[in-house]
TORKERO-472606 format. One line per field, with one value per residue: residue in one letter; x, y, z of N, C-alpha, C in turn. Coordinates in steps of 0.1 Angstrom, whole numbers. Layout:
N
type <- [a / ...] $
neast <- [X / ...] $
nnorth <- [Y / ...] $
nup <- [Z / ...] $
caeast <- [X / ...] $
canorth <- [Y / ...] $
caup <- [Z / ...] $
ceast <- [X / ...] $
cnorth <- [Y / ...] $
cup <- [Z / ...] $
END
This chain:
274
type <- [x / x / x / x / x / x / x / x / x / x / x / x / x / x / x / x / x / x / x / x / x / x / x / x / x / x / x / x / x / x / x / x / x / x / x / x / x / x / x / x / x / x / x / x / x / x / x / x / x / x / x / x / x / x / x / x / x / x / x / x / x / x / x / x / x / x / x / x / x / x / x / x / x / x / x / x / x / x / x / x / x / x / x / x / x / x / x / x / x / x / x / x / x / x / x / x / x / x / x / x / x / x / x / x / x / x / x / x / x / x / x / x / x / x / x / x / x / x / x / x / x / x / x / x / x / x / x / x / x / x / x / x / x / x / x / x / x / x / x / x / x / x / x / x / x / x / x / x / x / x / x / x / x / x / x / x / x / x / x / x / x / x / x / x / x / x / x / x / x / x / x / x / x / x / x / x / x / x / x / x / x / x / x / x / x / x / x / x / x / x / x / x / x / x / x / x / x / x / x / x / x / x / x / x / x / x / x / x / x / x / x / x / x / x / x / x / x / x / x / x / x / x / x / x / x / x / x / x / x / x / x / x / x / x / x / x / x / x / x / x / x / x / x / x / x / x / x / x / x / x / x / x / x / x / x / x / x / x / x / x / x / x / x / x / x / x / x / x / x / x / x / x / x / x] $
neast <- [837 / 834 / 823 / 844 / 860 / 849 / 846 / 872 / 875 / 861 / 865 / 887 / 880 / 887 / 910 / 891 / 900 / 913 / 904 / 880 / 861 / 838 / 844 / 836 / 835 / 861 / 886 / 908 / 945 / 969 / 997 / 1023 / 1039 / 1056 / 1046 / 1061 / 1049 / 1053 / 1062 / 1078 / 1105 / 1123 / 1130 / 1155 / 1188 / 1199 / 1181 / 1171 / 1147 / 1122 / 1127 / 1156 / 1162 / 1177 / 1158 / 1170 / 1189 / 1186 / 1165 / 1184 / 1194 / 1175 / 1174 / 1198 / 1193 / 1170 / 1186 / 1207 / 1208 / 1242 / 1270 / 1296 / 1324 / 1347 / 1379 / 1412 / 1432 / 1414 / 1388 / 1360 / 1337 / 1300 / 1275 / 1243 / 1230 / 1211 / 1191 / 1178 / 1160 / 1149 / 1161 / 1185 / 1219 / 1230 / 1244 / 1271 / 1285 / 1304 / 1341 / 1374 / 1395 / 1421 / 1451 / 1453 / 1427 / 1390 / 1359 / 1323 / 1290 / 1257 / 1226 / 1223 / 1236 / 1250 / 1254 / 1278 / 1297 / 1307 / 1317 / 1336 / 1358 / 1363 / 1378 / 1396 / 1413 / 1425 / 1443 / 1459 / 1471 / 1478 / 1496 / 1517 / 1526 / 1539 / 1547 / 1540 / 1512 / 1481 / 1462 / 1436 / 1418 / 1423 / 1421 / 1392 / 1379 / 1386 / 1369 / 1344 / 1345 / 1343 / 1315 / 1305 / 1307 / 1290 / 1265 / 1262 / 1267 / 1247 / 1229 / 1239 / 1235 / 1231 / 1249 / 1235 / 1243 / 1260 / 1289 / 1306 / 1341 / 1367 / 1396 / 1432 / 1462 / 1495 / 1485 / 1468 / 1437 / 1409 / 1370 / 1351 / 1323 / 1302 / 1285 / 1258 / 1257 / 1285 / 1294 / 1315 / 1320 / 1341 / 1342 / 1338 / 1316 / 1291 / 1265 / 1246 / 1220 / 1189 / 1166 / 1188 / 1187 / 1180 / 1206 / 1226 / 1213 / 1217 / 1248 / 1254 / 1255 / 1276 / 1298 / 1319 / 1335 / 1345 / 1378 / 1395 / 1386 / 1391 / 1395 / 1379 / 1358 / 1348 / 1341 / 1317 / 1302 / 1294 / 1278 / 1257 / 1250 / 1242 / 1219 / 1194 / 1189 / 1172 / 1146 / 1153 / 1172 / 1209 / 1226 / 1252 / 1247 / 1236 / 1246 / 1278 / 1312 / 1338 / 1378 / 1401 / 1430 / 1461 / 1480 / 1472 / 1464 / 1430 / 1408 / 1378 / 1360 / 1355 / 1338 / 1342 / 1355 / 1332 / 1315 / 1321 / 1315 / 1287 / 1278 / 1279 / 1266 / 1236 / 1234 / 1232 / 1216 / 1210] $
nnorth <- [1842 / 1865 / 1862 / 1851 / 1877 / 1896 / 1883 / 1884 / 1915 / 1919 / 1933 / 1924 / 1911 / 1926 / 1922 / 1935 / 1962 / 1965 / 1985 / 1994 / 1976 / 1967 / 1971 / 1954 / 1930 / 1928 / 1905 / 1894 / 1900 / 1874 / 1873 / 1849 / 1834 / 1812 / 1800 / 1792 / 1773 / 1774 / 1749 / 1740 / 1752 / 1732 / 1714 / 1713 / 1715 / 1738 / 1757 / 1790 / 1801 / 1828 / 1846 / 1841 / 1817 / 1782 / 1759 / 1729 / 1731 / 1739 / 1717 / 1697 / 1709 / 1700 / 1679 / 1676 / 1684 / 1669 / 1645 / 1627 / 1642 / 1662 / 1673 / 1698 / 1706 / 1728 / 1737 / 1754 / 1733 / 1706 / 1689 / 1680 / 1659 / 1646 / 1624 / 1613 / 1582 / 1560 / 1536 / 1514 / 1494 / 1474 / 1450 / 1459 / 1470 / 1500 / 1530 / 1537 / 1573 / 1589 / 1592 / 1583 / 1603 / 1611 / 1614 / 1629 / 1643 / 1641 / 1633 / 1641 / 1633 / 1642 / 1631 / 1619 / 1591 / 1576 / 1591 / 1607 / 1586 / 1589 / 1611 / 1612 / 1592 / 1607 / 1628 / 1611 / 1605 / 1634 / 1636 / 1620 / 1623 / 1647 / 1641 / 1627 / 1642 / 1666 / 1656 / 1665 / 1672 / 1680 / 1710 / 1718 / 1735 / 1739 / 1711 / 1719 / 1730 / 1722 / 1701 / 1714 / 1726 / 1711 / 1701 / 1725 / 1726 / 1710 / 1723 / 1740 / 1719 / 1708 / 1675 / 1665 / 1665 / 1683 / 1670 / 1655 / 1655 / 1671 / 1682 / 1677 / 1688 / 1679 / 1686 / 1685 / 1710 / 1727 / 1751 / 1749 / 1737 / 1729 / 1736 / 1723 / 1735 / 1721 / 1725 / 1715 / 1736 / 1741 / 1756 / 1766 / 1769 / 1782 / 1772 / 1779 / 1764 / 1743 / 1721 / 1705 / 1686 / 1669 / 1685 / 1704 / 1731 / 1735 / 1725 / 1743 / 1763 / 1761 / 1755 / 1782 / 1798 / 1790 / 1797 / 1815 / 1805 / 1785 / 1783 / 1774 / 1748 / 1718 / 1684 / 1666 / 1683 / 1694 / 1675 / 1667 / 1690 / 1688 / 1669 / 1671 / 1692 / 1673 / 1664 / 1678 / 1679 / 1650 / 1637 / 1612 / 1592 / 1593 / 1570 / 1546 / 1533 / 1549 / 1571 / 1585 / 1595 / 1615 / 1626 / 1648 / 1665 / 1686 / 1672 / 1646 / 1622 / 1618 / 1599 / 1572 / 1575 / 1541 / 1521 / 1520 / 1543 / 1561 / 1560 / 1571 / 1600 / 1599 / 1589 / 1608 / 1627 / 1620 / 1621 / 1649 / 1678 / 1703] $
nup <- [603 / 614 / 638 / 647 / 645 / 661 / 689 / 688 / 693 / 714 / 746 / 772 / 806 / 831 / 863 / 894 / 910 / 944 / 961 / 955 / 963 / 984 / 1023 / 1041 / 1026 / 1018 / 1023 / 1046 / 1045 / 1053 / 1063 / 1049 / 1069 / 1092 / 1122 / 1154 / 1180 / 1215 / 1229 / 1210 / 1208 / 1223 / 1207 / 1195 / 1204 / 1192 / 1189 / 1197 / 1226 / 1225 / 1244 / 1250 / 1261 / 1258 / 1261 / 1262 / 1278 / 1303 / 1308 / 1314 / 1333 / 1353 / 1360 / 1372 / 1395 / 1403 / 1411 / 1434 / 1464 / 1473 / 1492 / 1493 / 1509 / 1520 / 1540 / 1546 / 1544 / 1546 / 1520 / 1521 / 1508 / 1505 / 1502 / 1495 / 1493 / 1470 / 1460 / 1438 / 1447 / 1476 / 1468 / 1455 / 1448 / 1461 / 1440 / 1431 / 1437 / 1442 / 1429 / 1425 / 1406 / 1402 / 1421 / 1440 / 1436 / 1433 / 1428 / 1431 / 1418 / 1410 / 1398 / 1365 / 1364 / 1343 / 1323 / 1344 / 1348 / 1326 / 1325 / 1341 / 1332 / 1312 / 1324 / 1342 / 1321 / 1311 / 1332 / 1335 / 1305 / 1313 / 1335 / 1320 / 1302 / 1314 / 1337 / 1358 / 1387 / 1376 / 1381 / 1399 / 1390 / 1362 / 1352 / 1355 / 1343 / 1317 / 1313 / 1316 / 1293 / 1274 / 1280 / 1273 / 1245 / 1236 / 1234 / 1215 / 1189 / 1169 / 1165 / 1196 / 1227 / 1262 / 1293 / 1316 / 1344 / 1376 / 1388 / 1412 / 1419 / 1445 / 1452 / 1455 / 1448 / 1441 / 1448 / 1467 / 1485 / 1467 / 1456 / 1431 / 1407 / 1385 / 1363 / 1335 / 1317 / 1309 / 1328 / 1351 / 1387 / 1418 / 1449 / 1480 / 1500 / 1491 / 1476 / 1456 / 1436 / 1447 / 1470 / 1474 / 1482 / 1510 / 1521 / 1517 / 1526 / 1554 / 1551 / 1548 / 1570 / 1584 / 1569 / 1570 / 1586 / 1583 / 1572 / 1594 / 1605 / 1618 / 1607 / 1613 / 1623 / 1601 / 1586 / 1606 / 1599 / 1574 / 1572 / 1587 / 1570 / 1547 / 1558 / 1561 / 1536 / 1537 / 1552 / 1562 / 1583 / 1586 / 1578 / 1582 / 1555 / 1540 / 1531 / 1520 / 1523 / 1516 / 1519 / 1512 / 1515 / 1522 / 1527 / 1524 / 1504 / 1478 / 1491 / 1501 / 1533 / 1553 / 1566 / 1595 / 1605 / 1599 / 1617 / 1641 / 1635 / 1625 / 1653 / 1664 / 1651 / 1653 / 1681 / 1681 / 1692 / 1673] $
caeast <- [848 / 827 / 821 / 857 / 865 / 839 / 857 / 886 / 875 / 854 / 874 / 889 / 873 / 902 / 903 / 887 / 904 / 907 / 898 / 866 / 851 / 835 / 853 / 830 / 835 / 877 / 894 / 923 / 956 / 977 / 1014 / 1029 / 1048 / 1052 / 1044 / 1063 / 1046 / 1062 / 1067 / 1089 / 1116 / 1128 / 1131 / 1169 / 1198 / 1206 / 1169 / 1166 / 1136 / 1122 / 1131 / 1166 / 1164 / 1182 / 1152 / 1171 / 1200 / 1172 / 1162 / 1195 / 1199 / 1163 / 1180 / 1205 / 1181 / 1159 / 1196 / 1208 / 1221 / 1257 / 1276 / 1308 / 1328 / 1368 / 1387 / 1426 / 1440 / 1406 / 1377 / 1352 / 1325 / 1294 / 1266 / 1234 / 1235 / 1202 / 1185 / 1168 / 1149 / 1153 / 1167 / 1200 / 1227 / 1231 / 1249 / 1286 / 1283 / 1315 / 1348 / 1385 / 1397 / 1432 / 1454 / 1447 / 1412 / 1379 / 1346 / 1312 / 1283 / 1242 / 1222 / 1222 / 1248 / 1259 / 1269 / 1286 / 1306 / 1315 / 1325 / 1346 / 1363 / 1375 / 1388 / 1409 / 1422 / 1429 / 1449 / 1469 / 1481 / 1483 / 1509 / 1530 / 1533 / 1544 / 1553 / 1534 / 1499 / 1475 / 1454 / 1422 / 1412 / 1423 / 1412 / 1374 / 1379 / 1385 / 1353 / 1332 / 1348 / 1337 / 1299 / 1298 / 1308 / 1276 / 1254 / 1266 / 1262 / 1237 / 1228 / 1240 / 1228 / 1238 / 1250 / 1222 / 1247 / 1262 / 1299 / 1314 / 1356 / 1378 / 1414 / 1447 / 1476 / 1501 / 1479 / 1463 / 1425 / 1399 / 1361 / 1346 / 1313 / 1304 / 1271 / 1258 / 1258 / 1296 / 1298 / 1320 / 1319 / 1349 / 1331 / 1340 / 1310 / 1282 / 1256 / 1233 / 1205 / 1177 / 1166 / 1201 / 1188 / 1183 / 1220 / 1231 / 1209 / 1227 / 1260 / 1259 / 1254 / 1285 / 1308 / 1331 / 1342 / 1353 / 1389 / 1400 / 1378 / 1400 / 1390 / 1365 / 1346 / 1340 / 1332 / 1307 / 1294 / 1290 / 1270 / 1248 / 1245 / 1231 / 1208 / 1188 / 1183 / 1168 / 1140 / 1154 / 1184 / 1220 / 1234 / 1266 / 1243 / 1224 / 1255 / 1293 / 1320 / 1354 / 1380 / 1414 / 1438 / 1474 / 1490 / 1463 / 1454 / 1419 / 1400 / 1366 / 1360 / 1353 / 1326 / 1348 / 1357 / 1320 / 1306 / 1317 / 1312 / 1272 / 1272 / 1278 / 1252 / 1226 / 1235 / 1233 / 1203 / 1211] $
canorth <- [1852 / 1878 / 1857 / 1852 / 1893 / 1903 / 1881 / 1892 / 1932 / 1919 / 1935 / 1916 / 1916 / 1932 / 1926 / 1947 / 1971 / 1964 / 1998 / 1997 / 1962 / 1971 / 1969 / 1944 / 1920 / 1922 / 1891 / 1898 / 1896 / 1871 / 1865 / 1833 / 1832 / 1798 / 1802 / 1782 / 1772 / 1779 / 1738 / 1733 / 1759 / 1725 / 1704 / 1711 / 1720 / 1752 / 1768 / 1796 / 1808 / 1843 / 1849 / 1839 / 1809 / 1769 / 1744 / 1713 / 1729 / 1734 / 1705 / 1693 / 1715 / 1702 / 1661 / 1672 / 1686 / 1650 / 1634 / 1625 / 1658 / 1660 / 1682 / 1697 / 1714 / 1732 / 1744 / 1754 / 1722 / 1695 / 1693 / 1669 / 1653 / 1640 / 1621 / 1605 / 1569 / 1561 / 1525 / 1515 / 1487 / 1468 / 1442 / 1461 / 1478 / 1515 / 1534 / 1549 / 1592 / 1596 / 1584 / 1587 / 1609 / 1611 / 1604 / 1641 / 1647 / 1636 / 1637 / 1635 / 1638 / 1644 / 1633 / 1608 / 1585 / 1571 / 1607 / 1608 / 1578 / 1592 / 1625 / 1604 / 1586 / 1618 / 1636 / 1603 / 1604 / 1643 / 1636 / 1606 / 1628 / 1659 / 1639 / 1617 / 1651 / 1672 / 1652 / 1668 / 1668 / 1688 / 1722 / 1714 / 1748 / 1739 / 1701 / 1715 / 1740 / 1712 / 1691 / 1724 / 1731 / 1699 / 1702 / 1741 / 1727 / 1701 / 1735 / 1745 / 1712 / 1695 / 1663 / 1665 / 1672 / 1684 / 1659 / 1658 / 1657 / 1681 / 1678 / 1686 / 1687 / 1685 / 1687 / 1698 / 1713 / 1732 / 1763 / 1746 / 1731 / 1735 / 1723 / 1734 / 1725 / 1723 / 1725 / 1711 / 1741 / 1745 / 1772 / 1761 / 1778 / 1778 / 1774 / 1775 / 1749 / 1741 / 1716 / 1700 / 1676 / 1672 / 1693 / 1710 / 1744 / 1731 / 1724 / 1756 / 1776 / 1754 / 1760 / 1796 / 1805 / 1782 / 1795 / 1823 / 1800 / 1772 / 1778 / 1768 / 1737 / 1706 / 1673 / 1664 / 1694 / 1698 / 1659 / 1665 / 1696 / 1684 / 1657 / 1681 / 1701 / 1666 / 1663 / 1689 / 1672 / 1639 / 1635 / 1597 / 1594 / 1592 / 1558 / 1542 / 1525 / 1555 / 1585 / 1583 / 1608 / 1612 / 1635 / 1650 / 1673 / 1691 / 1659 / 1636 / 1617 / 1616 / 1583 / 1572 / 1565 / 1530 / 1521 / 1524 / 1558 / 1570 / 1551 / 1584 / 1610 / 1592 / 1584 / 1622 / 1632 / 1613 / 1626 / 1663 / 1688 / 1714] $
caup <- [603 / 620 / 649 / 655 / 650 / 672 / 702 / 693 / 694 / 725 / 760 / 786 / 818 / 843 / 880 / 905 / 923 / 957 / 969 / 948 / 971 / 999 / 1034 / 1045 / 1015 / 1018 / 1029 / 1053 / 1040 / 1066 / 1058 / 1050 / 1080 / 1097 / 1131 / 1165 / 1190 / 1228 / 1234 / 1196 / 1210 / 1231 / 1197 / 1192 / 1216 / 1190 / 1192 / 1209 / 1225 / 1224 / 1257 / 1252 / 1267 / 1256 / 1269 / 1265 / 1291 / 1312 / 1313 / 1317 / 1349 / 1361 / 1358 / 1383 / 1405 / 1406 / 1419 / 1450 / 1476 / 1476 / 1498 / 1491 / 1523 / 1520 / 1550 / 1543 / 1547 / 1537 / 1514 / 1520 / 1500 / 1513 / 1490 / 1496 / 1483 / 1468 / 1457 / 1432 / 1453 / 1485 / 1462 / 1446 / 1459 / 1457 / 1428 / 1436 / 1434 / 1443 / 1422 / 1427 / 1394 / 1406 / 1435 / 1449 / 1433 / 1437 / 1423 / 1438 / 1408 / 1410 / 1383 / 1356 / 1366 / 1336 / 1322 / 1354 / 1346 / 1313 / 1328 / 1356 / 1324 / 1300 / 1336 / 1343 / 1308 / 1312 / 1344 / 1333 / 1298 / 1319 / 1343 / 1315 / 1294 / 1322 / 1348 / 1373 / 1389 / 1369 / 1383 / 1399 / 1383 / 1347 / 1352 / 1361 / 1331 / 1307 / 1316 / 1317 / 1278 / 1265 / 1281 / 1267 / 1228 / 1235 / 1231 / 1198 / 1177 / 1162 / 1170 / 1207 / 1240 / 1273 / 1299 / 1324 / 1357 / 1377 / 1393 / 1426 / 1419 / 1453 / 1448 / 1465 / 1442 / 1448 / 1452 / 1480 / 1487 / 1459 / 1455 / 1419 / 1405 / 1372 / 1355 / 1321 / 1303 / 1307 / 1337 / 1368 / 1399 / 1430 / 1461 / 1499 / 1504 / 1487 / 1469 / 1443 / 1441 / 1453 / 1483 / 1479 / 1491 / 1524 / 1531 / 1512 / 1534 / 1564 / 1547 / 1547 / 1584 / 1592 / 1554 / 1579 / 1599 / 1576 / 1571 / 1603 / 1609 / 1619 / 1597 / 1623 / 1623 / 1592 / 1582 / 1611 / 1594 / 1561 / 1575 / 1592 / 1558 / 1543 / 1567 / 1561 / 1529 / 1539 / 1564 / 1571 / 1591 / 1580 / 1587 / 1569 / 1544 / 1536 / 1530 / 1520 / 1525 / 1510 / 1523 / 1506 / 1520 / 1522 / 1535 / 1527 / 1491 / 1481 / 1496 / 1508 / 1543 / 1560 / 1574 / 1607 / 1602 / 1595 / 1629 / 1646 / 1636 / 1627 / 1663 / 1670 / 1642 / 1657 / 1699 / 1679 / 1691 / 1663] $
ceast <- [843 / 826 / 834 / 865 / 857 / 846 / 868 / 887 / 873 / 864 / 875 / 884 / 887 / 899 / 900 / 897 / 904 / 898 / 883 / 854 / 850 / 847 / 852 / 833 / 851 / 880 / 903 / 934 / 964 / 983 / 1016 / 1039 / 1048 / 1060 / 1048 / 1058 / 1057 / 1070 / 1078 / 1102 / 1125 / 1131 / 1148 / 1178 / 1199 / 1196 / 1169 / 1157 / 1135 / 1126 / 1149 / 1171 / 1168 / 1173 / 1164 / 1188 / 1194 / 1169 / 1173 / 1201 / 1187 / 1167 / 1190 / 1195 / 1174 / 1173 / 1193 / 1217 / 1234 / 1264 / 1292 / 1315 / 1341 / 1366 / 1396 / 1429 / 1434 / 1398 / 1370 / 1343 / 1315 / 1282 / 1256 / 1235 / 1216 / 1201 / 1181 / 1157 / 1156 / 1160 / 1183 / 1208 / 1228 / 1242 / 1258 / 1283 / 1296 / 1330 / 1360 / 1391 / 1415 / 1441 / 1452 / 1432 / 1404 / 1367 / 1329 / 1298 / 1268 / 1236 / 1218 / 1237 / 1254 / 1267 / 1277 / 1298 / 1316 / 1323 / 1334 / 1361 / 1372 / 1375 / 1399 / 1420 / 1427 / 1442 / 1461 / 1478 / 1486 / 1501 / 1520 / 1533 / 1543 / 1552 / 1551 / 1519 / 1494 / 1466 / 1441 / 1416 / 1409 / 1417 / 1394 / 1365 / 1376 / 1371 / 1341 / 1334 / 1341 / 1321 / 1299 / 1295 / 1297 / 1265 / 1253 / 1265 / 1254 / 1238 / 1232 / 1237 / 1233 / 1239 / 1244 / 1227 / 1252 / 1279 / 1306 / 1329 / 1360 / 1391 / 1421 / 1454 / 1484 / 1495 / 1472 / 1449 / 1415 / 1388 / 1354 / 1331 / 1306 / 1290 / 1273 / 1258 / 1273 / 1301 / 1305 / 1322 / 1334 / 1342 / 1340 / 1323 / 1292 / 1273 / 1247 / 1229 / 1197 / 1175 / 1183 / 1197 / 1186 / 1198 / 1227 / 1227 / 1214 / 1241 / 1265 / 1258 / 1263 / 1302 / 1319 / 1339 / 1350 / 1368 / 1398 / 1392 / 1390 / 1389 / 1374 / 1355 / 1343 / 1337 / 1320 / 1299 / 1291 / 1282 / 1256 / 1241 / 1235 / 1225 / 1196 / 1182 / 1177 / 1160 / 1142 / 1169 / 1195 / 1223 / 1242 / 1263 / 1239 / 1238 / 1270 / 1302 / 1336 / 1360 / 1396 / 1422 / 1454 / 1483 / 1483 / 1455 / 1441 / 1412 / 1386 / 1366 / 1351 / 1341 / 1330 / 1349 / 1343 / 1310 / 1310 / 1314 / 1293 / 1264 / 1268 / 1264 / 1239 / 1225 / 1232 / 1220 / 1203 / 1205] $
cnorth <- [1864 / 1874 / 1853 / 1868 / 1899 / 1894 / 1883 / 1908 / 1929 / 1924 / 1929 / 1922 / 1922 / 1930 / 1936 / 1950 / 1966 / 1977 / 2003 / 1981 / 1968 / 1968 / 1951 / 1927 / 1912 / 1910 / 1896 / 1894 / 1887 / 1866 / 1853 / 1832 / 1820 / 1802 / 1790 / 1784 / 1773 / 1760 / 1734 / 1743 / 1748 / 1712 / 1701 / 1718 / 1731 / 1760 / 1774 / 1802 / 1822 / 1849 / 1851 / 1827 / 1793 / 1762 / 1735 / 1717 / 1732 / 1723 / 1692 / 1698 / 1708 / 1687 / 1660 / 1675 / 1675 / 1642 / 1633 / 1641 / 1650 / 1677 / 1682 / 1709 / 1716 / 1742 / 1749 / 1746 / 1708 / 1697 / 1681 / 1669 / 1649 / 1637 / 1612 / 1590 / 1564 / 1538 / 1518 / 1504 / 1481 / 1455 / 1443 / 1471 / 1496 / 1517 / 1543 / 1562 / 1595 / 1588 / 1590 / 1595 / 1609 / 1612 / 1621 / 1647 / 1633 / 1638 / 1632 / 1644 / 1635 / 1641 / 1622 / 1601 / 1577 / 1580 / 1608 / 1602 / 1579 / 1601 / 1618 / 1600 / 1602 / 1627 / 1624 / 1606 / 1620 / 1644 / 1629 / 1613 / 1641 / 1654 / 1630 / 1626 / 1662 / 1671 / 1657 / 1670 / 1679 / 1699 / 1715 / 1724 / 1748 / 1723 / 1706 / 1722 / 1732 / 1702 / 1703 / 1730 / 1723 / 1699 / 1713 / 1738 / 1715 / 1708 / 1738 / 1740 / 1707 / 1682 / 1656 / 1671 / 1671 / 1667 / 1662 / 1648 / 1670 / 1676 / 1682 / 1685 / 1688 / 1680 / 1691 / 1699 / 1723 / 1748 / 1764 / 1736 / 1735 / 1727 / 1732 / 1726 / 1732 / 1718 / 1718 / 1719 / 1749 / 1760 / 1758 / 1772 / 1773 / 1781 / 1771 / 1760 / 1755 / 1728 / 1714 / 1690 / 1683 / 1678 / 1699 / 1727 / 1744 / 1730 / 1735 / 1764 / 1773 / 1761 / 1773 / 1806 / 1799 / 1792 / 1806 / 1817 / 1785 / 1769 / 1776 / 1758 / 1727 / 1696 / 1669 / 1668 / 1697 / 1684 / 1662 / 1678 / 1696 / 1671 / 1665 / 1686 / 1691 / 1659 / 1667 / 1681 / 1662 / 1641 / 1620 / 1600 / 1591 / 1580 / 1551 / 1536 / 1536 / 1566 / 1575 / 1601 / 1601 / 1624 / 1636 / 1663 / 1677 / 1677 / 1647 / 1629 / 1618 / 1598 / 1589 / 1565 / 1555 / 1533 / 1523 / 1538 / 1565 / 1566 / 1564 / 1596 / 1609 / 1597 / 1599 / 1632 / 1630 / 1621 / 1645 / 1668 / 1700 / 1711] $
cup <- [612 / 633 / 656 / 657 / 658 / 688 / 702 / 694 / 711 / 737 / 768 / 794 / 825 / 857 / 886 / 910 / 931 / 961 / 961 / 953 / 981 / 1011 / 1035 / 1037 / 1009 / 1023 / 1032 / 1045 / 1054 / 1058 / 1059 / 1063 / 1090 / 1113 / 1144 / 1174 / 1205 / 1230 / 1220 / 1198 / 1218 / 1220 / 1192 / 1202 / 1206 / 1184 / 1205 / 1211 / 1226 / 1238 / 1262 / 1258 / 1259 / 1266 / 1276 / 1274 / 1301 / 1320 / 1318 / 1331 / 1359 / 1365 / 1371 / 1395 / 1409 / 1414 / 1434 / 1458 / 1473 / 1476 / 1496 / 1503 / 1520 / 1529 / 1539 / 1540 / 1543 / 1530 / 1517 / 1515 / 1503 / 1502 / 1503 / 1489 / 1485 / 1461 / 1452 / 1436 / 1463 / 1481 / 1459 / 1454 / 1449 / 1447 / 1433 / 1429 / 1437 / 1437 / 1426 / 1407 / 1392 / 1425 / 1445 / 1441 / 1430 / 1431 / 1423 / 1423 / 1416 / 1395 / 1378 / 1357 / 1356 / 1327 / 1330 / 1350 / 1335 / 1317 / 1332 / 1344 / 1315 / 1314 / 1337 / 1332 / 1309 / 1318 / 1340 / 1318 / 1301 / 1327 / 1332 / 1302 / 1299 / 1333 / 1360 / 1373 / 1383 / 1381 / 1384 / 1389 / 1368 / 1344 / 1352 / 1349 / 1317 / 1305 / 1310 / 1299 / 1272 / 1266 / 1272 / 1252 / 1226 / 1230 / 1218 / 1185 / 1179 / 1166 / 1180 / 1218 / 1253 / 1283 / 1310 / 1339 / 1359 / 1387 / 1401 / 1427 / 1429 / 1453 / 1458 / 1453 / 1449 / 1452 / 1463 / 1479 / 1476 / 1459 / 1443 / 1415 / 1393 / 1368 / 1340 / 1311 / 1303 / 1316 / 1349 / 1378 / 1411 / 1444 / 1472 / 1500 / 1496 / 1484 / 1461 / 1444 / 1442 / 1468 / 1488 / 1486 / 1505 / 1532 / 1522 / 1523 / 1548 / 1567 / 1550 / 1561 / 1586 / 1583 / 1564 / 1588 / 1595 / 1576 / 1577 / 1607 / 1608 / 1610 / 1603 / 1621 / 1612 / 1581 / 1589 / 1602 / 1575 / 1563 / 1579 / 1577 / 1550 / 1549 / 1565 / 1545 / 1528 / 1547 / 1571 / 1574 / 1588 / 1585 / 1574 / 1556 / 1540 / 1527 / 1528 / 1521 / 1522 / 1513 / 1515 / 1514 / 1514 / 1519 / 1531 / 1513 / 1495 / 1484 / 1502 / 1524 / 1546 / 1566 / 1595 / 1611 / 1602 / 1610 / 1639 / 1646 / 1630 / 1644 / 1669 / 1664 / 1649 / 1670 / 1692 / 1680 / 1687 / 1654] $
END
């Protein structure tokens, strides 16, 4: 009995103080805070980094970049298209970049060409319930609007990711000539003349010593200078296997031209010491 009331008089020990342990002898306090690395900000399309930055539309801008050049050229009256046509071995045939969308619009893509083909697919379907609801040809402007809506709500959910092309729109409506081009993270631009791809700053920086003098160019002149512009992109020489061009106008559905059709203004490409 004595031996049990004596540990129970006996005093608890109490913890130390901090401020009574030496400096030397403290242990840091470090927060539980779980810490991201710079490369796990690219793990989901709706992380964003500290910078402000969406990786994986990034890297979805950096996919069109790896494509093939493709040049997009508007006068008044034409817009032409102009693509590289690429290979995947001396075996297979090259991969169409450029698609008919409607009977006055056009669309020449960079990139990942089976996104392309998808895009190509929900623009037909746009066109075709735009014309059998209204009864008339749809707005290149609000056609290029519609595409660029659907990539932008790619950013926003979960378990989807940008489409890793890039898309050159040329149209006629009744407002006249348009050529638009439309990124993955849902921005479109209206351009007098531009490009994307690979080595597209080459024929931009081309483009833009010629852009004042565009909207009087006859068809000619500015097929030949949209050949010129993807030139500048390639160090091997344009020849009807290598390049296509497709041209739309006022007066003039969108089509691609023949291998007839492309034999001169080639032949002029070639004789050219510019």
């Amino acid at each position: 009995r004595k031996f049990l009331l004596s540990t129970y008089l006996q005093p608890r020990e109490r913890p130390i103080a901090p401020h009574t342990i030496p400096i030397a002898f403290q242990e840091p306090l470090v927060p539980h805070i779980q810490i991201m690395f710079r490369n796990q900000y690219d793990q989901d399309i709706l992380t964003w980094s500290p910078q402000g930055r969406l990786h994986q539309i990034e890297y979805a801008m950096e996919a069109v970049k790896q494509g093939g050049a493709t040049v997009g050229c508007k006068s008044k009256e034409y817009v032409v298209l102009a693509t590289l046509k690429r290979a995947a071995s001396e075996l297979s045939s090259s991969q169409q970049k450029i698609f008919r969308a409607d009977e006055a619009i056009g669309v020449a893509i960079s990139g990942l060409t089976a996104d392309g083909t998808a895009a190509i697919k929900a623009l037909r379907r746009d066109c075709i319930s735009h014309s059998f609801t209204f009864q008339s040809q749809v707005e290149v402007c609000r056609l290029a609007g519609r595409i660029a809506d659907k990539w932008q709500v790619c950013s926003q959910r979960a378990g989807s990711r940008p489409s890793g092309v890039g898309l050159l729109i040329a149209g006629r409506d009744t407002q006249g000539c348009h050529l638009y081009q439309v990124c993955p993270s849902g921005n479109f631009y209206d351009h007098v003349a531009t490009a994307i791809g690979a080595r597209s700053q080459a024929s931009k920086t081309y483009l833009e010593k010629f852009h004042f003098q565009m909207d009087n160019l006859p068809l000619k002149d500015i097929i030949l200078l949209a050949l010129r512009a993807l030139k500048e992109a390639t160090s091997e020489p344009l020849t009807k296997d290598t390049c296509t061009i497709a041209v739309v106008g006022v007066e003039m559905p969108f089509r691609v031209l023949d291998e007839d059709e492309l034999r001169s203004p080639l032949a002029e490409l070639a004789a050219d010491t510019r």
